[in-house]
Steps between C-alpha positions, in 0.01 A plus 500: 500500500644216643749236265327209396686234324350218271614202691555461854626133592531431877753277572887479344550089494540321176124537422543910540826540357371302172193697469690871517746342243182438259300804581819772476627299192123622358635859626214531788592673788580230762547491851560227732479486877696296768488511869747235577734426233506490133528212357266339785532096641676393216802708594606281843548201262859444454465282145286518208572261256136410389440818299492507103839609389672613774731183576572591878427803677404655852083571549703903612690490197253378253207804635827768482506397126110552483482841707802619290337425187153658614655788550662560142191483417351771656358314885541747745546292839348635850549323848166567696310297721100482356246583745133485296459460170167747327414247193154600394566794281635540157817666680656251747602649876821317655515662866866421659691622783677715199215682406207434248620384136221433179476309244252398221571101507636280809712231508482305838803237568592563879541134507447267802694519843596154674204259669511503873367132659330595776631258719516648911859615546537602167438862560690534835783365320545634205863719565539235768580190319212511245594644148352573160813569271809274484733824348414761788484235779745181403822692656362519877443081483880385450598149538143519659189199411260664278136334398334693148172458478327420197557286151489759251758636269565776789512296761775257296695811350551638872600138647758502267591835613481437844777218467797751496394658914322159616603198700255306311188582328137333592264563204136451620274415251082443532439314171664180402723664289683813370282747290731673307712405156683141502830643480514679791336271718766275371770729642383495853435148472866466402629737757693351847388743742110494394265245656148526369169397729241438254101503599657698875338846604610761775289487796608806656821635694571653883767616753612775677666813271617278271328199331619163670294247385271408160199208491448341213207210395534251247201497263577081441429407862394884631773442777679802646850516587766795651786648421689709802735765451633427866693183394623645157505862531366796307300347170250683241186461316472656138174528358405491145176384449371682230413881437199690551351742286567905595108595430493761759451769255224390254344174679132733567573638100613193285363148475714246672502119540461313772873525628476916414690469190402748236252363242606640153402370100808402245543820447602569871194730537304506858193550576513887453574667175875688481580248777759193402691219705803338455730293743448294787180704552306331275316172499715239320694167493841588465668807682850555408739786349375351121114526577574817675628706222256350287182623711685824453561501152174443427322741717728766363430417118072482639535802656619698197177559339302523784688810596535633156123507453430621893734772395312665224156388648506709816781731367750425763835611447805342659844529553713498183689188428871598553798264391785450799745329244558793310692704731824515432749184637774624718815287463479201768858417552566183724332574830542149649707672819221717562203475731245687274523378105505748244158445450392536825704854535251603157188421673587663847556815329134535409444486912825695583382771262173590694742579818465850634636457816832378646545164675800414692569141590721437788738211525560410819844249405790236637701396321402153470423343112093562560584878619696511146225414310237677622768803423487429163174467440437867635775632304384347176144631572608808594689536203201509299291791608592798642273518745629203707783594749700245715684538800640254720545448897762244657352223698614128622163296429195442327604746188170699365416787255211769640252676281538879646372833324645758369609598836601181586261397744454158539136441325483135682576243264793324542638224273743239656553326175646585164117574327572257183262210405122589496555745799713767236123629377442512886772737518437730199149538649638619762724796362190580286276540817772759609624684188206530335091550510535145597213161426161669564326347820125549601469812787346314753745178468802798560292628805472138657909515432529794724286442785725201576688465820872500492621121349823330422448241199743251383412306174703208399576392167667313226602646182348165279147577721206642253306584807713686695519803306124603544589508860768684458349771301232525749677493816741781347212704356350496881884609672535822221108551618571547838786667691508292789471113298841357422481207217851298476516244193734212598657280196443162739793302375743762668390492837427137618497620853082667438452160330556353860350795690170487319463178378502567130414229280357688223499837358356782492530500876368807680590591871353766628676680808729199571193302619246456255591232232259485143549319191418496158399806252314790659349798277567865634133504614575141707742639695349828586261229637691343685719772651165661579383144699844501650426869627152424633570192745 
């Protein structure tokens, strides 16, 4: 008999995390699922200073507080990417790349992803000089002219942000004015290195393998006008023009508006019964962190009795409600010269505890500052299961730490980079894939893996990027796969010289056998696709 729980809620941003606090506070069994990052959009804003009692805090820091509380509470916390979602029976089916979970209610809040234009250009691009994300993306534009599209609150919170890499900041807005709050429209209006074109739209952008010039029209007299790269150099174009609605998994199931946002009543019920929204999902006028974890709130608190009565109508029975917070606290000490908190080091030993086999992870070392660190960081991992084993080889340059086996053959994933940031899950995924039964993955997607050709990948990151690690985890999933793929994560900032070789301008950048350049996130399945097109020309 497989586990069925009484709420599953699909998605871990504000509108998640407040809904597992509610429903494990009622002692259901709760589990929440992520394929990105918890936390979700919210967590690449820098400042938060709009939220009720919290006078300042980061949009990371703020959903650590709410994921830390869920879990007292009893939340149990999966990453999985969802592939179809079974909604039609009293028992709800969520099918992921991690195996089938149930539940007898459903929260959905996977949130919205950012609104591409359209505009020709755009797509060839994007990695190119086109970006989407001012945190992941700002570094590889200094003392470089940036233009940020849009007039919303994103668009003016990542002009601001974009001051501190760019020459100057051109803020290109359709409507006659800014849509978002007064105060900080009044900021960029304030700010010396932002100009603002009101009632001006992008056209479209060209050039050769990199972008080198933008048109732009005036809506006042509709006349166009150029910028060129060739007289001032590399320049980017940041778009934030809104969100769009990730529907993908219910849009056939659930009622949806016009613009695909979920249709639900006050009570954050959809169109199907045991089915609730919350976040930027839904239809409504306001979408921030405050609306967010109200949706969620209230679904949670609706939900109750609906799975309470579904419970003793069709006698299901679930999982039992459990309560994390009442294991027993280990003494925390100061652990502000480590790289893994103390409470970090108590949740990895829930995945270091399912290790049967031994990993070793070899360090190939100078004796440069970067070398030293990336030392560390293996010793203090090591030091916390026995199952992980270092040893370490002398070289000159680029310093890196191998995944082997037990026998220490190199498995083929190599990280040039000290795996902190968003890539340390990447990482632990890793070692799980090789000390233990590993993250369950459909047959034939494994076969696909292995009838690959031989292939060298290189993925490119930044530790502040949200959407690198799902390529990482994918591309290092593939390489342990198959014997003869090799997948080398590169921490960006520490080797400017691929920057120049490739042309990187945004992250995740993929290169594929030191020839074939892709940007942007990529699921495991994506880039069995194209490693399979690659093989076929």
């Amino acid at each position: 008999m497989s586990k069925i729980y009484d709420a599953i809620i699909v998605g871990g941003g504000p509108a998640g995390l407040s809904a597992a606090i509610y429903l494990a506070r009622a002692k259901y069994s709760v589990l929440v699922l992520e394929k990105e990052k918890f936390g979700g959009q919210i967590t690449i804003t820098s400042d938060i200073v709009n939220y009720p009692g919290v006078l300042e805090d980061s949009g990371e820091g703020l959903t650590i507080k709410m994921r830390k509380q869920a879990e007292n509470f009893g939340a149990s916390f999966q990453k999985a990417y969802v592939k179809s979602l079974h909604l039609q029976h009293p028992i709800k089916k969520v099918e992921t790349d991690q195996g089938i979970f149930e539940s007898v209610g459903l929260v959905l809040a996977p949130g919205a992803h950012p609104r591409k234009l359209g505009f020709p250009g755009e797509k060839e691009y994007q990695g190119r000089g086109i970006a989407y994300c001012a945190t992941c993306d700002g570094e590889f534009f200094e003392g470089c002219p940036i233009f940020v599209v849009g007039g919303g609150f994103a668009a003016c919170e990542e002009a601001l942000f974009l001051t501190q890499y760019a020459s100057k900041v051109t803020m290109i807005v359709r409507e006659e004015d800014f849509t978002c709050a007064k105060t900080i429209a009044d900021q960029v209006r304030a700010h010396d290195q932002i100009e603002t074109l009101f009632e001006t739209e992008i056209v479209e952008v060209g050039g050769h393998e990199t972008m080198e010039y933008a048109v732009f029209r005036n809506n006042r007299d509709q006349s166009l006008w150029r910028y060129e790269a060739s007289t001032q150099g590399r320049f980017g174009i940041f778009v934030f023009a809104g969100y769009v609605p990730q529907n993908e998994l219910f849009q056939d199931q659930l009622a949806l508006n016009a613009q695909g946002y979920l249709i639900t009543d006050r009570h954050q019920k959809t169109s199907m019964d045991g089915v609730y929204g919350a976040g930027d999902i839904c239809e409504k006028d306001l979408r921030q962190v405050v609306t967010a974890v109200s949706d969620g709130a209230i679904a949670a608190t609706s939900l109750e009795k609906y799975i309470t009565t579904t419970k003793d109508k069709f006698d299901i029975q679930t999982i039992a409600y459990q309560n994390h917070s009442q294991k027993t606290e280990i003494s925390k000490g100061d652990d502000s010269s480590m790289f893994i908190s103390q409470d970090i080091r108590e949740q990895l030993q829930q995945i270091f505890n399912k290790f049967t086999k031994d990993v070793y992870l070899i360090g190939q070392l100078s004796t440069d500052p970067f070398s030293l660190e990336m030392k560390n960081f293996m010793e203090e991992l090591a030091s916390l299961s026995p199952h992980i084993h270092n040893v370490y080889q002398s070289v000159q340059d680029h310093p890196q730490i191998i995944l082997c086996d037990s026998d220490q053959n190199d498995l083929g994933v190599h990280y040039h980079m000290v795996p902190g940031g968003h890539e340390f899950n990447s990482f632990i995924l890793a070692l799980y894939n090789i000390a233990s039964q590993g993250q369950p993955l459909d047959q034939h997607v494994i076969e696909k893996i292995q009838s690959l050709k031989s292939h060298q990948i290189q993925v490119f990151v930044s530790l502040s990027c949200t959407m690198c690690p799902e390529v990482v985890q994918a591309t290092q999933r593939i390489a342990l796969l198959h014997p003869d793929i090799q997948t080398s994560i590169y921490d960006l900032s520490h080797y400017p010289e691929y920057k120049e070789q490739y042309q990187i301008m945004s992250v995740p950048c993929i290169v594929i056998d030191q020839q074939h350049v892709l940007f942007g996130k990529k699921t495991m399945e994506e880039m069995v696709q194209v490693l399979e097109k690659l093989q076929s020309k």
